[in-house]
DRENMARTOR-606426 format. One record per residue (C-alpha): residue in three letters; x, y, z; residue number from 1. Coordinates in nm, 3 decimals, always signed. Layout:
<zakols>
<zakol aa="ALA" east="X" north="Y" up="Z" i="NUM"/>
...
</zakols>
This chain:
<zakols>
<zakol aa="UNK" east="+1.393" north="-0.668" up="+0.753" i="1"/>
<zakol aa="UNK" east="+1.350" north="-1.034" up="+0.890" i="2"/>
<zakol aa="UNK" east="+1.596" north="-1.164" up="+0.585" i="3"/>
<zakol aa="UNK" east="+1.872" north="-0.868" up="+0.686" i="4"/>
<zakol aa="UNK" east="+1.846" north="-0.998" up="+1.066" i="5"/>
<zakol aa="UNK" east="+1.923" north="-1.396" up="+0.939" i="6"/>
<zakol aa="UNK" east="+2.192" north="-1.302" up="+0.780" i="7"/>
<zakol aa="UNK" east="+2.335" north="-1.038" up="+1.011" i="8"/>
<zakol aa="UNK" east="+2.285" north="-1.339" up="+1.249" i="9"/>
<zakol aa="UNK" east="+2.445" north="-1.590" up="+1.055" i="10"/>
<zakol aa="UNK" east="+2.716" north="-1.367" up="+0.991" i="11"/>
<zakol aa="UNK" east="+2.768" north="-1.284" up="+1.374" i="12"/>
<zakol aa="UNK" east="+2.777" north="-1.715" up="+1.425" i="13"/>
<zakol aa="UNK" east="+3.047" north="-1.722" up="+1.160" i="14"/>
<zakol aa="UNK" east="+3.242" north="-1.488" up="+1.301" i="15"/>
<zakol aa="UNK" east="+3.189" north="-1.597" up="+1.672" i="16"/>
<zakol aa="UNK" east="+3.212" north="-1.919" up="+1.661" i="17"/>
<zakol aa="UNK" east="+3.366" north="-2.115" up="+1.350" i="18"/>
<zakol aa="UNK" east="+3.642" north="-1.858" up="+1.227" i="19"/>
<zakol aa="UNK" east="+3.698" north="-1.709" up="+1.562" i="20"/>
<zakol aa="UNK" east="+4.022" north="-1.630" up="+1.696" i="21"/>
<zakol aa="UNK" east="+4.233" north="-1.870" up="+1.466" i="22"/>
<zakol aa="UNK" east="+4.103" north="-1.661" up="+1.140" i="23"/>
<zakol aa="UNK" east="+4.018" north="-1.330" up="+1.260" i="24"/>
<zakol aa="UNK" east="+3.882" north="-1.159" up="+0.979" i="25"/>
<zakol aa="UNK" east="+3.814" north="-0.815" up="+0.962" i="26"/>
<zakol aa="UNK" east="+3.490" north="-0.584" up="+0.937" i="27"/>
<zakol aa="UNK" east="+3.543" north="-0.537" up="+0.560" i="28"/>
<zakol aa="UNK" east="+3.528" north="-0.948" up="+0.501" i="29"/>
<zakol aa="UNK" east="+3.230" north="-0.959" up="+0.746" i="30"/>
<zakol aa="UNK" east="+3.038" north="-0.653" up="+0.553" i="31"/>
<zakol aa="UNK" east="+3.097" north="-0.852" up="+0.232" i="32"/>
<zakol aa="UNK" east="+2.980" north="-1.170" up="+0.368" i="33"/>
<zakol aa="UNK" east="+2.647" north="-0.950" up="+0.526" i="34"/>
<zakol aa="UNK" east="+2.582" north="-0.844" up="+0.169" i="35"/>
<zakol aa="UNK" east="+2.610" north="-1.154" up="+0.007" i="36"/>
<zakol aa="UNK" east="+2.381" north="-1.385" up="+0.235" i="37"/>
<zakol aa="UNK" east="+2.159" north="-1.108" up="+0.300" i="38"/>
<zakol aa="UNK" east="+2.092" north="-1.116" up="-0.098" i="39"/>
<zakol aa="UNK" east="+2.017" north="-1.445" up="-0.074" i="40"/>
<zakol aa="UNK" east="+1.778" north="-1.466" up="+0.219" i="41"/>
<zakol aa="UNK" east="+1.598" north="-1.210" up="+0.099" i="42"/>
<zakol aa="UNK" east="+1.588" north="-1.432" up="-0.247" i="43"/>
<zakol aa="UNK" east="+1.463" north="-1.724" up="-0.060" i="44"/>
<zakol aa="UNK" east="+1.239" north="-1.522" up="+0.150" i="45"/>
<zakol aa="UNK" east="+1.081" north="-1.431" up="-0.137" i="46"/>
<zakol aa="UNK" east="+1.043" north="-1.749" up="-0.304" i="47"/>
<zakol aa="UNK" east="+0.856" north="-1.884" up="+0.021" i="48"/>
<zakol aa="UNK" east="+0.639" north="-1.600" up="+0.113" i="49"/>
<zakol aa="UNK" east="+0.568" north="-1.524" up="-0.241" i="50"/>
<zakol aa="UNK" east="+0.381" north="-1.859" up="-0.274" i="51"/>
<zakol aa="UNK" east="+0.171" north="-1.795" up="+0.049" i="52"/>
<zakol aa="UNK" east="+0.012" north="-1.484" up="-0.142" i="53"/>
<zakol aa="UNK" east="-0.365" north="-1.612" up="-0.111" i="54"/>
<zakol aa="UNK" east="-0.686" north="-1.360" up="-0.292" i="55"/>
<zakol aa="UNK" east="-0.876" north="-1.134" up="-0.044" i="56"/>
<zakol aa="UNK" east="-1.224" north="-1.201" up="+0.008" i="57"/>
<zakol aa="UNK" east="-1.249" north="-0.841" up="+0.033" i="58"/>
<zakol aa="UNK" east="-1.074" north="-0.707" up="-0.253" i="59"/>
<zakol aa="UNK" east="-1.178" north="-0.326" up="-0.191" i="60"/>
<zakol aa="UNK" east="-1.115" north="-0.301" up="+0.160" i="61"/>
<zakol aa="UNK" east="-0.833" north="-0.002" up="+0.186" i="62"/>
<zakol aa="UNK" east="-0.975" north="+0.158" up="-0.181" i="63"/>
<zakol aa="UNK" east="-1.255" north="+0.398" up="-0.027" i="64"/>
<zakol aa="UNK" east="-1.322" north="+0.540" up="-0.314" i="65"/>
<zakol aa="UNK" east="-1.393" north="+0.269" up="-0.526" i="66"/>
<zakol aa="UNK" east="-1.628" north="+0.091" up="-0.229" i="67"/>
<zakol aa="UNK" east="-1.865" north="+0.403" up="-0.264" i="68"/>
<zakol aa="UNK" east="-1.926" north="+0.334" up="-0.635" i="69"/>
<zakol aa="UNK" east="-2.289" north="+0.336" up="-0.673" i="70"/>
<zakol aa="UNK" east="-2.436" north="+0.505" up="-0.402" i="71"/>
<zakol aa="UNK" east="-2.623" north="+0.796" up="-0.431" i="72"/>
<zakol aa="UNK" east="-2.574" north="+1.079" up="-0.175" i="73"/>
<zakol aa="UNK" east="-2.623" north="+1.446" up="-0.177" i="74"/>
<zakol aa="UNK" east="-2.451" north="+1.751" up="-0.297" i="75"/>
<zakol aa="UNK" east="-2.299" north="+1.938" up="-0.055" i="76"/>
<zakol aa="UNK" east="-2.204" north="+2.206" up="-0.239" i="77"/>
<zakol aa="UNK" east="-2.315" north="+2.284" up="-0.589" i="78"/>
<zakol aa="UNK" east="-2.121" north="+2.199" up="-0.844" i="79"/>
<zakol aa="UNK" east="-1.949" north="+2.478" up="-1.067" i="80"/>
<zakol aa="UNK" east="-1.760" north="+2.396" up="-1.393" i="81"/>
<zakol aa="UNK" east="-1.754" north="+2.002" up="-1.325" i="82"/>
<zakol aa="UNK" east="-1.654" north="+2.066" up="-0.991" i="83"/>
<zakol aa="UNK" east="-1.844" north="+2.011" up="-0.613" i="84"/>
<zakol aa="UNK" east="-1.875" north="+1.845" up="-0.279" i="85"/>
<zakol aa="UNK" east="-2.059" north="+1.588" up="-0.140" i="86"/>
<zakol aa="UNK" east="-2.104" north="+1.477" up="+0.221" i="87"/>
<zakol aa="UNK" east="-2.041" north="+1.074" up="+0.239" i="88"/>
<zakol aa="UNK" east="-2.099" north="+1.040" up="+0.658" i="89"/>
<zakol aa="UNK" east="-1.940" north="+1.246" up="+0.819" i="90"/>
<zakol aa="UNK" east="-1.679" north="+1.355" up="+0.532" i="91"/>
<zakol aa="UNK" east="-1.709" north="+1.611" up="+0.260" i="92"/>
<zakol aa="UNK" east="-1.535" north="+1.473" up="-0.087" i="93"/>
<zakol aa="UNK" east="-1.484" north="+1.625" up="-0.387" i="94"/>
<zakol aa="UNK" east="-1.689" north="+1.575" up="-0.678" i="95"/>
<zakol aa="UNK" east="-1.649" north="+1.541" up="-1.028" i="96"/>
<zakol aa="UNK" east="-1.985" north="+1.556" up="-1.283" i="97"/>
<zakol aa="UNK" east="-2.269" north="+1.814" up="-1.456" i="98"/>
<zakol aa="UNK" east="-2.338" north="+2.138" up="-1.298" i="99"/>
<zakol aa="UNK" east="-2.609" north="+2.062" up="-1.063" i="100"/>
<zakol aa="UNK" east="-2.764" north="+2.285" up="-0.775" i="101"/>
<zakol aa="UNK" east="-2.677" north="+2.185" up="-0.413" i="102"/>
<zakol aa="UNK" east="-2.876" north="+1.957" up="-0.235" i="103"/>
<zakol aa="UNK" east="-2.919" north="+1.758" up="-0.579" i="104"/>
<zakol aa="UNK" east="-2.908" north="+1.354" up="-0.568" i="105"/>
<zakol aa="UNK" east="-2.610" north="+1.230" up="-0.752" i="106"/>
<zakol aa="UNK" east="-2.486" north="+0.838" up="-0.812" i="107"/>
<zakol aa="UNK" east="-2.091" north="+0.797" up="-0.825" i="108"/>
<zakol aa="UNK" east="-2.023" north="+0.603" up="-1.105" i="109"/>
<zakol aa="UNK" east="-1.645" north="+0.602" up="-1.053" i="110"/>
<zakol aa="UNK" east="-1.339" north="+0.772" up="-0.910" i="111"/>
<zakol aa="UNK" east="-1.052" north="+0.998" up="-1.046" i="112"/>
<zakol aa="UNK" east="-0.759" north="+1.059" up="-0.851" i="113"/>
<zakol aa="UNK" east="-0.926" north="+1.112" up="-0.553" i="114"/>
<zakol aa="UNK" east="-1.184" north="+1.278" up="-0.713" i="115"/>
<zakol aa="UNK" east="-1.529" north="+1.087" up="-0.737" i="116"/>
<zakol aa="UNK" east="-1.756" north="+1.120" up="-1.086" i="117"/>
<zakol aa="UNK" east="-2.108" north="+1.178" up="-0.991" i="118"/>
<zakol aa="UNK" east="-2.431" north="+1.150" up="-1.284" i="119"/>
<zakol aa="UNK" east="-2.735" north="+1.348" up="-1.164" i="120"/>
<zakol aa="UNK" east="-3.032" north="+1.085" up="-1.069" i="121"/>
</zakols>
């Protein structure tokens, strides 16, 4: 949004102040001209924050499920065709693995759609 408020801005000073009243131009001209620069700031925005785009040092910070990859925790709930729940804190998710009874240690080995694969341990 800052790229649509430069040129809206620049726009505005173009109108204001160098065309003015000796070349009043009309909202259709000015919408034009709003398009056209706010193309290009948005271009050259890119171009310079693009380059600023530095690695995390924390790569899995907002992907929950893959952080818990590994663990071992308990089953909730037993699991019934493939299918169960685990408590992870103070959460219950879904699980994905072999039928196993509840209360049975399980290691996530990896995540699908929201679901988490478990392996008995």
């Amino acid at each position: 949004m800052l790229w649509f408020g430069i040129a809206a801005i620049i726009v505005g000073f173009l109108t204001i102040l160098v065309l003015g009243p000796m070349f009043a131009i009309g909202w259709q001209i000015q919408i034009i001209l709003f398009l056209i620069l706010s193309v290009i700031s948005v271009f050259i925005g890119r171009r310079f924050m693009g380059a600023t785009d530095v690695p995390s040092d924390e790569p899995l910070l907002n992907r929950r499920n893959e952080q818990l990859i590994g663990q071992i925790v308990v089953l909730e709930e037993a699991t019934v065709n493939g299918r169960g729940r685990a408590r992870i804190g103070d959460s219950l998710w879904r699980v994905k693995g072999p039928d196993l009874a509840a209360g049975s240690r399980v290691r996530i080995t990896g995540t699908d759609q929201g679901t988490l694969v478990v392996e008995a341990v």
